[in-house]
N, C-alpha and C positions, 0 to 999 in steps of 0.2 A: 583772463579768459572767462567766460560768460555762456551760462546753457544755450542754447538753442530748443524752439518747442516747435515738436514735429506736428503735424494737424493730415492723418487719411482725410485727403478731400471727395476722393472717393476710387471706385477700384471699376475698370473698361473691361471689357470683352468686345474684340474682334471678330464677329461672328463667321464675316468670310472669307478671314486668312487662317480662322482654327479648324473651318471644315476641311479648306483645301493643306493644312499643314501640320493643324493641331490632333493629340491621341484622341483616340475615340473618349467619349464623355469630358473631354474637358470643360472646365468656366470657369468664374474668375477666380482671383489673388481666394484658395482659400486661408493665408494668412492674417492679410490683414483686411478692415473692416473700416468702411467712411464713417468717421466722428470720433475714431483711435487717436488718443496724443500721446505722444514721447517726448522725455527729453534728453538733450544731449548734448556734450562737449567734445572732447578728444577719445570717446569711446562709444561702441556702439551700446545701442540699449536693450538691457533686456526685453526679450518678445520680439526683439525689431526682425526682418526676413534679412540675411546674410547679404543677399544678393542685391536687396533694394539699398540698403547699406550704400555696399559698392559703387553704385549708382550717384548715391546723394550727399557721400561723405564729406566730398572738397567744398559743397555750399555750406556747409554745419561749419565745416572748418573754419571756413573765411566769416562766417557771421560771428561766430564765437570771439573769432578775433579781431573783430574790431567795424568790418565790412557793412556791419550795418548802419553805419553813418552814413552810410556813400546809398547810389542806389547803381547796384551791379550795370554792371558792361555800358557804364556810362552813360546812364538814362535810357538806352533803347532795348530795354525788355522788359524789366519791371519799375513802373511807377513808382508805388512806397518804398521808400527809405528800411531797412532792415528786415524786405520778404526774400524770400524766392521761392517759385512752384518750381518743380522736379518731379520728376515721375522715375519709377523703375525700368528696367532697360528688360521687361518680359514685353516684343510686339507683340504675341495673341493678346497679354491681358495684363496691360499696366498698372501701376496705381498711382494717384496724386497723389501729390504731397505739397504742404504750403508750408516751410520752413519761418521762422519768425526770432531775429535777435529778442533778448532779454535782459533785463539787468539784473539777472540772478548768477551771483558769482558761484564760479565752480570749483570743487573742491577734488582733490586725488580719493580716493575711497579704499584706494589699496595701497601696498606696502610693495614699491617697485624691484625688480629683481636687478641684484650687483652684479 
């Protein structure tokens, strides 16, 4: 298995489904921040949002593993060979994300519970 390098592409604001839906003063991801990288294998990263996680886990997963030799859903979504864009699943105010295989082997970092 093999990190995966996260890349904020950058973070949207809906401006007229947050008026008609969104709390007063909302805007965008104040987590995270376009030009942020993370990296990642079978666990999330620290600083990452829980919920963008959620969102973007199973492409980390499948690149890590191997996926990025191929290029996802069989040529008809992304061009190069070991990306995927994904974004967080917040409609007022998503973020991009440009996921990227690596040939940086990953290692356990903890002491797994028996």
């Amino acid at each position: 298995m093999n990190k995966v390098k996260i890349t904020v592409l950058k973070t949207t604001f809906d401006k007229e489904l947050a008026e008609e839906y969104g709390v007063e003063g909302l805007t965008a991801c104040p987590m995270l921040k376009a030009g942020q990288i993370f990296f990642a294998d079978y666990a999330k990263p620290n600083g990452f949002c829980d919920e963008a996680w959620k969102a973007i886990y199973q492409y980390v997963f499948a690149l890590a593993h191997g996926a990025g030799n191929n290029v996802f859903y069989y040529g008809d979504w992304i061009k190069k060979t070991g990306v995927a864009i994904c974004s967080c699943n917040d409609g007022l105010r998503p973020v991009i994300f440009k996921l990227e295989a690596t040939e940086e082997e990953s290692n356990i970092d903890y002491e797994p519970i028996r």
